[in-house]
Short mmCIF file of the C-alpha atoms (twelve columns), coordinates in Angstrom:
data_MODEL
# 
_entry.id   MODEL 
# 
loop_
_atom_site.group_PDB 
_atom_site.id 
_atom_site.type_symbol 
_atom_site.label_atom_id 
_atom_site.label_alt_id 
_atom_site.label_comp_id 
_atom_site.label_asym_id 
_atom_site.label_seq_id 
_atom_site.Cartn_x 
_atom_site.Cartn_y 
_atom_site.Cartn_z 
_atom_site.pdbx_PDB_model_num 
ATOM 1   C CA . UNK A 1   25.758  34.298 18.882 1 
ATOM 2   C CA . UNK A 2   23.126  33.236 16.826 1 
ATOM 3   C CA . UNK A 3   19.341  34.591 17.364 1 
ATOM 4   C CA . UNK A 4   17.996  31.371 17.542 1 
ATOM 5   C CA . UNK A 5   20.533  30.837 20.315 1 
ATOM 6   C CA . UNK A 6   19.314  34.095 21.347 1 
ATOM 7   C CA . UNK A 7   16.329  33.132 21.717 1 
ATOM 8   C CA . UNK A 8   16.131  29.984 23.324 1 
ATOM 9   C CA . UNK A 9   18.430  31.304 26.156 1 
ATOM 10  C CA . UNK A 10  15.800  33.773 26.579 1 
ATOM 11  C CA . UNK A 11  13.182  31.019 27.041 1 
ATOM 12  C CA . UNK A 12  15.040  28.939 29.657 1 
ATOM 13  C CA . UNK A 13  15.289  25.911 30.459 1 
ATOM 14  C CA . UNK A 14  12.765  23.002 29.476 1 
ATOM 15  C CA . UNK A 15  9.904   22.741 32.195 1 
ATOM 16  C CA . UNK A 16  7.376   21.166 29.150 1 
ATOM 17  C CA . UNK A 17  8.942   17.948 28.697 1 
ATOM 18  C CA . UNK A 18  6.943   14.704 28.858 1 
ATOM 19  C CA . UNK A 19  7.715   11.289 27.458 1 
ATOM 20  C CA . UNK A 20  5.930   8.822  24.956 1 
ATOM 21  C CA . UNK A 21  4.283   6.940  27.531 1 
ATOM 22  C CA . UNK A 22  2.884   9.997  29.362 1 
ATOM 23  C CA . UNK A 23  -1.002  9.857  28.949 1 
ATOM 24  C CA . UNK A 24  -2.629  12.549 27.331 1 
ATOM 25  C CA . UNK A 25  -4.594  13.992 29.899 1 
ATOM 26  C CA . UNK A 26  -1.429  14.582 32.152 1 
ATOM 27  C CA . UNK A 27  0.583   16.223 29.142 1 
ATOM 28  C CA . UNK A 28  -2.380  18.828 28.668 1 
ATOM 29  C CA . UNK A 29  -2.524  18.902 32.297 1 
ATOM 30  C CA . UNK A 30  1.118   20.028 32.064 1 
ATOM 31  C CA . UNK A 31  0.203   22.718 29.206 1 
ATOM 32  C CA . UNK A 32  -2.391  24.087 30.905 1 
ATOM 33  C CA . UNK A 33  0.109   24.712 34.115 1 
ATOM 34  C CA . UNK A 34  2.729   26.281 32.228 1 
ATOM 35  C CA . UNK A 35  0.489   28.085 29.805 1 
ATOM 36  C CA . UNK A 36  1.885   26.589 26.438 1 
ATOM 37  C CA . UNK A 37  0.191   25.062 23.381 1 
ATOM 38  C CA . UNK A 38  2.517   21.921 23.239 1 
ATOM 39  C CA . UNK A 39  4.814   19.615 24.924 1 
ATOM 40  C CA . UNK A 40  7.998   18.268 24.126 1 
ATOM 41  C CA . UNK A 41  8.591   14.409 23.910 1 
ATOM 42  C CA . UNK A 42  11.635  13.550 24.703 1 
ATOM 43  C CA . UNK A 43  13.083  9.616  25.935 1 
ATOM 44  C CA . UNK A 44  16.107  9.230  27.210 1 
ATOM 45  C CA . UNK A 45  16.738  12.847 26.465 1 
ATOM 46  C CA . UNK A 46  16.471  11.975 22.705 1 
ATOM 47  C CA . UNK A 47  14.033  14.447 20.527 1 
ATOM 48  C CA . UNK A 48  10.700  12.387 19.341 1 
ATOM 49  C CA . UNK A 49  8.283   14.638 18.567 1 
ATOM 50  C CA . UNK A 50  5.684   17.698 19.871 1 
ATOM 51  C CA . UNK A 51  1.944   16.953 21.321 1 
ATOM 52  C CA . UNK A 52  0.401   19.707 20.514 1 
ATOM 53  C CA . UNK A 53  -3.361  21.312 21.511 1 
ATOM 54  C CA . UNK A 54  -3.698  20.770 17.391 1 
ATOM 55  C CA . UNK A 55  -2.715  17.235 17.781 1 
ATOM 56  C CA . UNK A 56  -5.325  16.710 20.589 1 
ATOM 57  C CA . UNK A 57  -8.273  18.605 18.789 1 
ATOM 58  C CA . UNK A 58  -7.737  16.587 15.454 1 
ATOM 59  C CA . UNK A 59  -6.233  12.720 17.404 1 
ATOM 60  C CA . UNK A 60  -8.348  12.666 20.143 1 
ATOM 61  C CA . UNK A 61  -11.669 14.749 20.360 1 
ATOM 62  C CA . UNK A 62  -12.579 14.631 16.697 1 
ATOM 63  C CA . UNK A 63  -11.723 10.778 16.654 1 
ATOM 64  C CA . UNK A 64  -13.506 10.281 19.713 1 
ATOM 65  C CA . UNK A 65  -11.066 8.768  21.756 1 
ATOM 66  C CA . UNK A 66  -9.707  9.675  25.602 1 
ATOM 67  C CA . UNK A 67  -7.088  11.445 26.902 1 
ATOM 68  C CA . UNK A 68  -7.133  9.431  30.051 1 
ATOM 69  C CA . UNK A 69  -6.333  6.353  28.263 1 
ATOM 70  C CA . UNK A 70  -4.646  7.539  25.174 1 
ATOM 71  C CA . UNK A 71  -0.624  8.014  25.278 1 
ATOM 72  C CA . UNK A 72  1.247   10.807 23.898 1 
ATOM 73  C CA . UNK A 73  3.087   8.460  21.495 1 
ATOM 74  C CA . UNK A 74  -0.464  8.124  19.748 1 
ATOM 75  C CA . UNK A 75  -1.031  11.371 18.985 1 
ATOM 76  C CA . UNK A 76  2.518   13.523 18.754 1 
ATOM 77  C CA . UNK A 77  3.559   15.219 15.776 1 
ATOM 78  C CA . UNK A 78  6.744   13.995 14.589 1 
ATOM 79  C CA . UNK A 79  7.152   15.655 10.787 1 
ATOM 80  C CA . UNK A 80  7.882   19.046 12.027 1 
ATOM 81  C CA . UNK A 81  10.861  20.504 9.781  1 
ATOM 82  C CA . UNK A 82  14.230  20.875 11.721 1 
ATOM 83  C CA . UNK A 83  16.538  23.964 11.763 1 
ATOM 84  C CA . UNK A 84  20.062  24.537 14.194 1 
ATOM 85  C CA . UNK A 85  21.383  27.691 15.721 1 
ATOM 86  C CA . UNK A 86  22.613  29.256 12.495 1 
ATOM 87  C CA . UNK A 87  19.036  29.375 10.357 1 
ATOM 88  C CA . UNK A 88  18.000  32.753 9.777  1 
ATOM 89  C CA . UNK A 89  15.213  34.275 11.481 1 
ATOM 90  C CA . UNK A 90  13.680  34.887 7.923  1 
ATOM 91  C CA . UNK A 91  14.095  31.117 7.154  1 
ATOM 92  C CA . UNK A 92  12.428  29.679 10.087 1 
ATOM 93  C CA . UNK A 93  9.094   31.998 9.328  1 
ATOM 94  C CA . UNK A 94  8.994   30.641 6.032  1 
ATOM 95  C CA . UNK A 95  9.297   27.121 6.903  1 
ATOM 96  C CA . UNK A 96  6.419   27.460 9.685  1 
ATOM 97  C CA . UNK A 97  4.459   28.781 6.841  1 
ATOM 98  C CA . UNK A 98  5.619   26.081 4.264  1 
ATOM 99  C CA . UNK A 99  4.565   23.269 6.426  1 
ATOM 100 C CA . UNK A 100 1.523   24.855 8.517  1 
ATOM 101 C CA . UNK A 101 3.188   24.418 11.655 1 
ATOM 102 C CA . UNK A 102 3.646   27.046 14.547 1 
ATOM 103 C CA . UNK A 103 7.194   24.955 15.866 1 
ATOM 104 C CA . UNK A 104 10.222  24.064 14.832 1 
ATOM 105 C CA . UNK A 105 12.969  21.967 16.738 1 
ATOM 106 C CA . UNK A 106 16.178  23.490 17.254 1 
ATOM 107 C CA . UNK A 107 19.188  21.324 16.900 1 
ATOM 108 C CA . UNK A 108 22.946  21.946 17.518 1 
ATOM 109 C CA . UNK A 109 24.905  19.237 16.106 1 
ATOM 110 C CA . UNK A 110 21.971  16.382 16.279 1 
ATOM 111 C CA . UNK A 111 21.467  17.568 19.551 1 
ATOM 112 C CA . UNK A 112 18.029  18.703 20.492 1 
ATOM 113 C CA . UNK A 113 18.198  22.314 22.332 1 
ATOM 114 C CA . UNK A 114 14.722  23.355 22.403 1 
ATOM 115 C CA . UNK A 115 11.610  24.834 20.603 1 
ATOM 116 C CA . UNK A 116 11.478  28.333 18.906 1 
ATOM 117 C CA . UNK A 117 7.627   28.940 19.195 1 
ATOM 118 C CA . UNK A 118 5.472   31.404 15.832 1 
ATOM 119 C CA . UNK A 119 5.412   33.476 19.303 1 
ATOM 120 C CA . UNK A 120 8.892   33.704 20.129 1 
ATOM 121 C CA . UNK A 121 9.798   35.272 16.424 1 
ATOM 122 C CA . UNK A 122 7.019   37.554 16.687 1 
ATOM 123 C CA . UNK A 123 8.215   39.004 19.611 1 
ATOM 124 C CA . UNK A 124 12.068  39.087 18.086 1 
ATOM 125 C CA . UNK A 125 10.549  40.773 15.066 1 
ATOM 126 C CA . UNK A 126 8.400   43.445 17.568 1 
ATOM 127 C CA . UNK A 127 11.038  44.318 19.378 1 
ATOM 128 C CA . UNK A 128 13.659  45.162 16.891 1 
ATOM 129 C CA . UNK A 129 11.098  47.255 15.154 1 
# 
């Protein structure tokens, strides 16, 4: 099994899930309830993109604009580099650091499986040391 399988199974299941239409406000709602820095967007359990607290910083407070009125589809992040279950651990740092970002979506044949967090591989990398 691969350790981004590994990984993910050690996450569970999906309980940060909102869709495009979702307004902002009730997706940060959701983060602050489950204690995450993002949400995934999913419709019609198709992958979109990730709303993250970065996304609602730079979107909506620096732009001036609400939460309560603003959607998730204005705001997500949908550029976020895409790796399956056999990447290497390695790999997946280096890409986070490539393109600035703390996520990555995990895929298994085009199908979307979940989120592998900066967190998650620093605690795979802490507790193999």
């Amino acid at each position: 099994m691969s350790k981004i399988k590994e990984i993910l199974q050690k996450k569970g299941p999906l309980f940060n899930v909102v869709t495009p239409d979702t307004k902002v406000v009730d997706a940060l709602t959701l983060m602050k309830s489950e204690n995450l820095s993002y949400v995934v967007v999913l419709e019609d359990g198709n992958y979109l993109g990730i709303m993250s607290e970065r996304d609602y910083t730079h979107k909506i407070k620096l732009q001036g604009r609400h939460s309560e009125t603003s959607t998730v589809k204005d705001i997500m992040s949908t550029d976020y580099p895409v790796v399956g279950y056999g990447e290497d651990l390695q790999r997946c740092m280096v890409l986070m650091n490539v393109y600035k970002t703390r996520y990555l979506p995990i895929f298994d044949e085009m199908k979307f499986q979940g989120v592998i967090t900066m967190h998650d591989l620093m605690r795979e990398v802490i507790s193999k040391g």
